[in-house]
N, C-alpha and C positions, 0 to 999 in steps of 0.2 A: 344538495338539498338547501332551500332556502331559506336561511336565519329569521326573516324579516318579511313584513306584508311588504309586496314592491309598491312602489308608490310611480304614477306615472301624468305626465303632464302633458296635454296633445300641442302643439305650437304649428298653425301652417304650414308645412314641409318640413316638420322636423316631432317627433314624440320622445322625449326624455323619460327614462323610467330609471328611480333611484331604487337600489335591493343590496343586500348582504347574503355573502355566502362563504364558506371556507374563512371565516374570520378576515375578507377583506369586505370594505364598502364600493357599491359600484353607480358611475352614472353612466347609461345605454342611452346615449344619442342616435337615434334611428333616422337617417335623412331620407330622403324624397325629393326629386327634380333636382332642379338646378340652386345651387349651396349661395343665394342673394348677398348682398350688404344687408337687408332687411332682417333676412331667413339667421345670418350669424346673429346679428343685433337681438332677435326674439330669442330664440335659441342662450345666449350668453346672460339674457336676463335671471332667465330659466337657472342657469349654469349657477351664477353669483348668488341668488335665492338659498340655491339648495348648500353650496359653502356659507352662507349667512347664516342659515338654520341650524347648521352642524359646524359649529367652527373648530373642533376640537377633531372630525374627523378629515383622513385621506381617501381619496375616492383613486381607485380604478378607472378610468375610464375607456369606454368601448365605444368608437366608433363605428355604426356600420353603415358605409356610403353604399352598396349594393346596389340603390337603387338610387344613387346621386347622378346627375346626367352630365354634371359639370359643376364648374363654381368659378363667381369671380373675383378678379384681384383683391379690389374692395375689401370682401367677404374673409376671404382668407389672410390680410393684413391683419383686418379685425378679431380675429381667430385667436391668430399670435399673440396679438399684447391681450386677449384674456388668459390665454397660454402661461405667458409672465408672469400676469398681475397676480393668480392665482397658484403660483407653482406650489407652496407650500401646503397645498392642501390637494394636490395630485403625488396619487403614489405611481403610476406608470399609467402611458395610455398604447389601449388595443386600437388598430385599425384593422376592421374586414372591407376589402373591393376587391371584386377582379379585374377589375380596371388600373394596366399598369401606369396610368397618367396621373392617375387621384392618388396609386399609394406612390409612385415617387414625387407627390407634390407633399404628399403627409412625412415620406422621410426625410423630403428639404427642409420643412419647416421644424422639424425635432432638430435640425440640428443648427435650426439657426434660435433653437431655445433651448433650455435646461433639460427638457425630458427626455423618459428614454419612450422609446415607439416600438411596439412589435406586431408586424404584419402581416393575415391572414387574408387567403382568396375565398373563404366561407364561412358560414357560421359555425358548421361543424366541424372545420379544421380549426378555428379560434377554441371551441368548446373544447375539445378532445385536449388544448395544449397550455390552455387558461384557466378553468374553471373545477 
């Protein structure tokens, strides 16, 4: 059950929705097509805002690439060092794709940063094991 009105933000291939639940905070990156330099760039504005706004909170974060088609270097360089820059105000990040290329690129990258990642082929298997 949800603590919190979600609040939700649409960004061109990508909709962020911040919400509370089970006494953690959560940001739901929802992607679309192919993950740009641009699409992380808008996306991380997005990201930085909502840790600006809440600086005292750690956010869950849920990514669900489901419907990401791909992504490039660029993008996912760009990723990482928000990854960093922000660590303290990530308490664990979900990954849902069925796509074994997206989440072994999201396991490389957790481990070439602080966090911990845990990886789901659905929504309903992330819900049933997270929420």
């Amino acid at each position: 059950m949800s603590e919190s009105i979600p609040f939700s933000v649409p960004v061109e291939g990508v909709e962020v929705k911040k919400f509370s639940q089970n006494s953690h905070n959560y940001l739901h990156f929802t992607f679309n097509g192919k993950f740009t330099h641009e699409l992380s760039s808008d996306a991380i504005d997005e990201w930085k805002s909502q840790c600006k706004m809440n600086p005292s909170e750690k956010f869950v974060h849920i990514w669900d690439c489901q419907n990401m088609s791909g992504f490039d270097k660029q993008a996912k360089d760009l990723w990482m060092e928000q990854m960093n820059s922000l660590y303290d105000q990530t308490e664990r990040i979900v990954l849902v794709s069925d796509n074994i290329i997206i989440r072994g690129a999201a396991r490389l990258m957790s481990r070439f940063t602080k966090h911990t990642l845990c990886a789901y082929r659905t929504l309903v298997e992330m819900s049933a094991a997270e929420l």
